[in-house]
C-alpha positions, 0 to 999 in steps of 0.5 A, a space after each residue: 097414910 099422912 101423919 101429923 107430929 106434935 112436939 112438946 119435949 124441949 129441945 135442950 131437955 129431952 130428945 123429942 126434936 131428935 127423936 122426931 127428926 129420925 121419924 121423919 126421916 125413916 117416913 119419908 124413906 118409904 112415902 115422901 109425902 107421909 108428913 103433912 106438917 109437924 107442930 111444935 107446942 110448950 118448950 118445943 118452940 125453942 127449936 124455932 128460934 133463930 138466936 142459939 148457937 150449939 157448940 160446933 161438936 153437936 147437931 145444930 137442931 135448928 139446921 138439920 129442921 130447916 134442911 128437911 122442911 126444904 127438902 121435903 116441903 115439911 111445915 114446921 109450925 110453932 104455936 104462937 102463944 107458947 111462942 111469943 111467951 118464951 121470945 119467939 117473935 116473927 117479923 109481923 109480930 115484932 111491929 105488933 108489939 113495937 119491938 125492932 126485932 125479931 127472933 124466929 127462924 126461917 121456914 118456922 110459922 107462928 099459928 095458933 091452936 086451931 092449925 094443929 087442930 085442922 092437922 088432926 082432922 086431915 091426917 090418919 095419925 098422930 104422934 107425940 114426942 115429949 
């Protein structure tokens, strides 16, 4: 069974992303492949930006989502509306834009609407953390 995570809790208001991370990890104990991609929508996209810097005596949520989209070949997307609306530009968008900038992390992806909903139709399950 491959399932499909959406995320809409922020990451410094809620515990989604950490919730969701102890998802992944107690799926991929079983089946390595179980997720086939997670999406970050609304305040979720902040995961994603390469900018904060957590105090050193908390889990540096951006590290440990990096670490297991490497390790287990997880793509993380971010929807690139909610994404460029609160400052997350990739390097393409930051030339659309003419900005000299750009503030998206390493092994996030921009993508619209339509790759969650792609995600949707070719998974058994999806789950939501808020």
């Amino acid at each position: 069974m491959q399932y499909t995570l959406l995320i809409t809790g922020s990451p410094y208001q809620s515990k989604a992303c950490h919730t969701a991370l102890r998802f992944i990890r107690a799926c991929i104990e079983k089946h390595p492949n179980a997720i086939k991609g997670v999406f970050f929508y609304g305040d979720a996209v902040l995961v994603g930006s390469q900018i904060p810097q957590p105090p050193r005596d908390e889990i540096n949520l951006l590290q440990a989502w990096q670490d297991i989209a490497q390790e287990h070949n997880i793509p993380l997307y971010l929807c690139i509306a909610a994404a460029v609306r609160r400052g997350i530009i990739s390097e393409e968008e930051s030339r659309r834009y003419e900005l000299k900038q750009h503030s998206l992390a390493e092994n996030f992806q921009l993508e619209g609407l339509g790759t969650l909903v792609e995600l949707i139709h070719t998974t058994q399950k999806v789950i939501q953390f808020r």
